[in-house]
N, C-alpha and C positions, 0 to 999 in steps of 0.2 A: 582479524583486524579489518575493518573497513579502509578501503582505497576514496581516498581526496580525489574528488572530481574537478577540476578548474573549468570555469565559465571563461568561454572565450571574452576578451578583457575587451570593452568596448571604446573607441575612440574619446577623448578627452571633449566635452562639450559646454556650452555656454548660453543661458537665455536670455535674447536680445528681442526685445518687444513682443516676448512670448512664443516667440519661435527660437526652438534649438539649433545651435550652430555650433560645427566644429573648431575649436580653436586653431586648426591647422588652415581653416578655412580664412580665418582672422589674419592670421598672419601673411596666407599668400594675399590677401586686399591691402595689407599695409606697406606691405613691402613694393609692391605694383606700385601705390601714390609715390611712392619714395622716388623709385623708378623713373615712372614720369616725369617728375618735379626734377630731379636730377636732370633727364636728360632736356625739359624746357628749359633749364635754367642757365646749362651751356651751348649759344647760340654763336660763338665766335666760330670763326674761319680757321679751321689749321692746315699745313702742310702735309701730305702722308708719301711716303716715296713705295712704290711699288717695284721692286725691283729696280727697273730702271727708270719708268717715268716716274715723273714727280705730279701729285693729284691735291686740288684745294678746296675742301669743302667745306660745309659747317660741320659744326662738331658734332651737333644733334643730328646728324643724318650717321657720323659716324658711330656714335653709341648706338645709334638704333638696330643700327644692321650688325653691329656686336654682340645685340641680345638678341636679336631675331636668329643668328648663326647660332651663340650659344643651348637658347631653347631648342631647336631643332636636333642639335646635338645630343641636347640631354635628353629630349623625347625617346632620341632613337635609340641612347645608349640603356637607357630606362626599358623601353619596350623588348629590345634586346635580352636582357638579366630576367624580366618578368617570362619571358619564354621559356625558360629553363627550367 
């Protein structure tokens, strides 16, 4: 009997002005406008209590440094598992 060989399976892709793009690629640029627009869009003052002081910023400064912590995190947790 002959043995089935599988072609390694190639990313999912899409042509946009004739140039191929990954659909994975699509999604992390939609997700980023969303992102931004999200966080332009909350420009109010809130309250944040750190322990013991109390800190008043905009809000958009606080979402920003929520995802810049979060990505960092997941860079590294990501980089981490790919080492292995």
């Amino acid at each position: 009997m002959a043995h089935k060989t599988s072609r390694p399976q190639e990313p999912s892709t899409l042509t946009v002005k004739g140039r191929s793009v990954r659909i994975r690629t699509i999604g992390a640029v939609v997700l980023a406008a969303l992102v931004i627009w999200f966080i332009a869009a909350n420009t109010g003052s809130v309250a944040i209590r750190l322990w013991v002081p109390s800190v008043t910023l905009p809000l958009w400064t606080v979402l920003a440094v929520t995802l810049l912590v979060g990505l960092v995190m997941g860079g590294y947790l990501f980089h981490r598992r790919a080492r292995r």
